[in-house]
N, C-alpha and C positions, 0 to 999 in steps of 0.2 A: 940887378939880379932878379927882383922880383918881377918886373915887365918879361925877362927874360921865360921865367919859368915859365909867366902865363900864355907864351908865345907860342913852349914848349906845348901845352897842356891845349891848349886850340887845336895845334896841329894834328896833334893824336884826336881828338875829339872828331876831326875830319876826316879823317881815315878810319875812323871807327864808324863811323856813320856813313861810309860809302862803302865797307866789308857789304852788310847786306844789301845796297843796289846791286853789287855786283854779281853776288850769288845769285838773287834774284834773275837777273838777267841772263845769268848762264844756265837758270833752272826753267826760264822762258824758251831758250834757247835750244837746249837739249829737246825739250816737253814737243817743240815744233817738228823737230828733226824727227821725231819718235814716232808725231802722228804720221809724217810721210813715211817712215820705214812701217809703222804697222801695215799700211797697205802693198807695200812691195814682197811682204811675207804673205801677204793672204794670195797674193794674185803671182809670185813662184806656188804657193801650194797648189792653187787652183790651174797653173801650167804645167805643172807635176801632174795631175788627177786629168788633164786633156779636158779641161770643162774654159774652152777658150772663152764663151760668153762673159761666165761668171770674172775671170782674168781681166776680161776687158772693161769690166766696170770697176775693177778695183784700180786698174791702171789709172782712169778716167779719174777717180777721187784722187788717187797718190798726184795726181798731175795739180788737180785744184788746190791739196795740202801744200803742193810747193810755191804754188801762189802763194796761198798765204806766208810761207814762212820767207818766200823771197822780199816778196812787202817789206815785211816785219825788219828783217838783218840782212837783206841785199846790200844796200849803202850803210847802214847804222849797225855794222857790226861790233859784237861782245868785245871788250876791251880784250880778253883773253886771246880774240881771233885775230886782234888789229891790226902785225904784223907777221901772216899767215900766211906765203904766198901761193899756197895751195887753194885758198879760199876764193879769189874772181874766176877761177878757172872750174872750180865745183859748180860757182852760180850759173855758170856756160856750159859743163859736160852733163848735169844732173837733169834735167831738162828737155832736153837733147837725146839722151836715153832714153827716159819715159816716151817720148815722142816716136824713137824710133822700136823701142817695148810694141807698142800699140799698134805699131805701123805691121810689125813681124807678128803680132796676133794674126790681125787681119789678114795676112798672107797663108796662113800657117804654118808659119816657120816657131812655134812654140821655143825651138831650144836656142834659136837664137834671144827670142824675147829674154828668156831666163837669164841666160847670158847679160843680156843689156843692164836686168836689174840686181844680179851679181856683181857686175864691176862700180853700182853704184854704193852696194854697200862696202866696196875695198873705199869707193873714193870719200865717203860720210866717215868712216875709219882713219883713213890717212888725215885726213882733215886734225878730225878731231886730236889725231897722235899727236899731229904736228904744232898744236898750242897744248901740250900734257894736260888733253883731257882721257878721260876713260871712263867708258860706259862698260856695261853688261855686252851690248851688241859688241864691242870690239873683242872681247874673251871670247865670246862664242864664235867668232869670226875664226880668232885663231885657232879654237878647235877643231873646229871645221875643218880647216888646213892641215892640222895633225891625223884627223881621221882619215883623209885623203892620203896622208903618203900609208898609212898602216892599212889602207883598202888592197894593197898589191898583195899581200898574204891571204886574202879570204881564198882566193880560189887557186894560189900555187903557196902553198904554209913552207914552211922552211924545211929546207933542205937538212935533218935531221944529225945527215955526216957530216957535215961544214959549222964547223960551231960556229963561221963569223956572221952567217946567214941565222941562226937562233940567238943571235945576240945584237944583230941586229932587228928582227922580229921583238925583242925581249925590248930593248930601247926605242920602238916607234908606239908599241903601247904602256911605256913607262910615260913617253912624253904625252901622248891623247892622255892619260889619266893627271898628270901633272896639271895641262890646259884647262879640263876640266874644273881640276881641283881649285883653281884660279878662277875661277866660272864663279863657282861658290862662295870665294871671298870678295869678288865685285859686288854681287849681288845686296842689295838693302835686304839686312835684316828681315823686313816684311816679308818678303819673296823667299826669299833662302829659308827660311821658316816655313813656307808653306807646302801642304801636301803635293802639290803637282809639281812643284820645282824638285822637291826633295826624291818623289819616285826618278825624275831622270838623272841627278846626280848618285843616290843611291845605288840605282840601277846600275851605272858605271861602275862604280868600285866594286860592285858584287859580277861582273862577267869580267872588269880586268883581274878580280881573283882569283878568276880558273887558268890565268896564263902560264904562272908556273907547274900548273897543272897538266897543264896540255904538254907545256916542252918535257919536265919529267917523264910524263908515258908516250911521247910522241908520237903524238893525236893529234896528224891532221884535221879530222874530222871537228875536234873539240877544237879547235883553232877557226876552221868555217862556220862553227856556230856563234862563236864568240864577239866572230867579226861581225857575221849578222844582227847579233844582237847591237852591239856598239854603234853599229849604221844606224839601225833605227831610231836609237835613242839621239845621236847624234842629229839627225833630219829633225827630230822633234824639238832638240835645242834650238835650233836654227827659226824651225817654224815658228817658235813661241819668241823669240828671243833673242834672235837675228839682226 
């Protein structure tokens, strides 16, 4: 009995002591990933602003970052990732993009570049979904997405007669502020704390407060501002946070 218990108490003692390798390595892990997305946010920004140069240097770094991070968890990947089968296929599409990013720089084909390095943060996303992880970039991802279908009202607002069109309008920015909301609670403490995250969450809840506003007096116009506004801050999620 008592060989037994020590048996017991080893064992735990071994999985207690490999909890933080693990973290660790998925806080390695992540930390890599983050440095290649910081550059594919700087150089969409810098494809957005038409300053292809600046774009093409950042591409040039985002491509050296995945060096490193292919090194690093190409073959030795996070126990978390290990049965991932979305993951050989990322270390072959991501790559690949950035390459063809740089290629569409240089053409000036800009919106396709954007392109390239938009479907690589669905595939860093899917990735990640697909072993239950979740970062900040994946919340922001799906806001994104919600702001997108709620961009069709900025410039045609709801049909004022047809309640299913104002209830439908009413439920595409119920969900973008939901997304958001969810934004907020991914977020580390640190950040979600901080003045520059909190102006763009803020910022949301205070222009989706004017929506029952808008549809009560049905105001167009208050509707195309709203939306405006929400784009912007939306772009700036993405920017920072993407």
């Amino acid at each position: 009995m008592r060989r037994r218990l020590i048996s017991v108490a080893m064992a735990a003692a071994v999985l207690l002591a490999g909890a933080p390798v693990l973290a660790d390595e998925l806080a390695g892990f992540n930390a890599a990933i983050e440095d290649v997305a910081s550059h594919s946010r700087a150089a969409l920004g810098y494809l957005r602003g038409q300053k292809a140069d600046l774009a093409g240097v950042e591409l040039a770094q985002m491509k050296d970052a995945w060096g490193v991070f292919a090194e690093r968890f190409g073959r030795d990947r996070p126990e978390r990732f290990r049965d991932n089968a979305l993951y050989v296929t990322m270390l072959v599409d991501v790559p690949t993009r950035i390459v063809a990013a740089m290629v569409m720089v240089n053409f000036g084909r800009s919106d396709v570049a954007a392109g390239s390095l938009q479907a690589i943060r669905q595939e860093l996303s899917a990735v990640r979904r697909g072993s239950g992880v979740e970062l900040l970039a994946d919340c922001v991802l799906d806001a994104n997405a919600a702001m997108d279908a709620l961009l069709g009202y900025q410039d045609a607002p709801p049909d004022w007669d047809r309640p299913a069109t104002v209830t439908d309008f009413a439920a595409r920015a119920a969900a973008y502020g939901t997304a958001v909301a969810r934004c907020d609670a991914v977020a580390a403490p640190s950040l979600s704390q901080s003045d520059k995250f909190r102006r763009l969450i803020d910022g949301v809840a205070a222009a989706l407060a004017l929506v029952p506003k808008a549809i009560a007096a049905r105001d167009g116009d208050l509707v195309h501002r709203v939306i405006i506004e929400l784009h912007s801050l939306d772009e700036l999620l993405a920017f920072r946070y993407g």
